[in-house]
N, C-alpha and C positions, 0 to 999 in steps of 0.2 A: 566356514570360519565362525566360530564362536562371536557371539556380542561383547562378552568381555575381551579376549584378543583384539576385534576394533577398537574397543574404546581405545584400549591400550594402547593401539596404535595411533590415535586419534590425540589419544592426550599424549602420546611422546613424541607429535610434531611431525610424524609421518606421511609422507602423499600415502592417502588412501583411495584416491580415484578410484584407481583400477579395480578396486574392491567392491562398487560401487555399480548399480546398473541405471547410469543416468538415464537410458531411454525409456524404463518406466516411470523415470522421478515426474511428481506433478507438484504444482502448487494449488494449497488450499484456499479455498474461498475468493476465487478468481473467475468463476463462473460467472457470468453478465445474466441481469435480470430487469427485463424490462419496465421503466416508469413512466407514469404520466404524470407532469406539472406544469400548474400552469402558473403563468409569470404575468404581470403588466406589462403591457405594449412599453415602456419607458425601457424596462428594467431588460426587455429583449433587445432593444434598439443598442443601449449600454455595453451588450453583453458581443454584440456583435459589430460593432464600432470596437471594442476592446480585440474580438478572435481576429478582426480583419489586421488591425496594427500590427498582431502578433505572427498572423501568418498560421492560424490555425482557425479548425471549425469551432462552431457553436460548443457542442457535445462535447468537444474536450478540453473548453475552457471552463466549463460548470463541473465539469470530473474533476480536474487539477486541482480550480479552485476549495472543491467540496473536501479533498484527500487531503489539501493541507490543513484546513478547520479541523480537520476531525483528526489528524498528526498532533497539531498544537493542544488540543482539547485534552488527546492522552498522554501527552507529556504535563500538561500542565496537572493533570487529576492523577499522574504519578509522582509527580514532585509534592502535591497535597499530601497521599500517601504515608512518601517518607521522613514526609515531615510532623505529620501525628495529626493532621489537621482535621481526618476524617472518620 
């Protein structure tokens, strides 16, 4: 199939699944790359009084937390954007 016949089907609301070879699809920039940081004893104590309330580990409450500063950062420095402000 042609690229343009996708589209075509794509923008006239067609299931294109089948078209589609999801077992090669991957996502980009989902690779894990290992850090070291280091934190004050308070701020780890915090962090983990916080995962334990929650019912998760350390790691993926410094993930979550990190994912949404940097969500809110890009929506806010797109909203700058369209607003002329930069």
């Amino acid at each position: 199939m042609k690229a343009s016949e996708f589209d075509k089907k794509f923008d006239g609301g067609e299931d294109i699944t089948s078209d589609l070879d999801i077992a090669k699809g991957r996502r980009l920039n989902l690779e894990s790359k290992r850090i070291n940081v280091d934190f004050p004893a308070w701020m780890i104590e915090s962090l983990d009084r916080e995962a334990r309330r929650l019912g998760v580990t350390r790691q993926s409450i410094i993930k979550v937390w990190i994912a949404e500063m940097l969500e809110r950062r890009a929506s806010s420095y797109a909203k700058d954007i369209l607003r002329g402000s930069l």
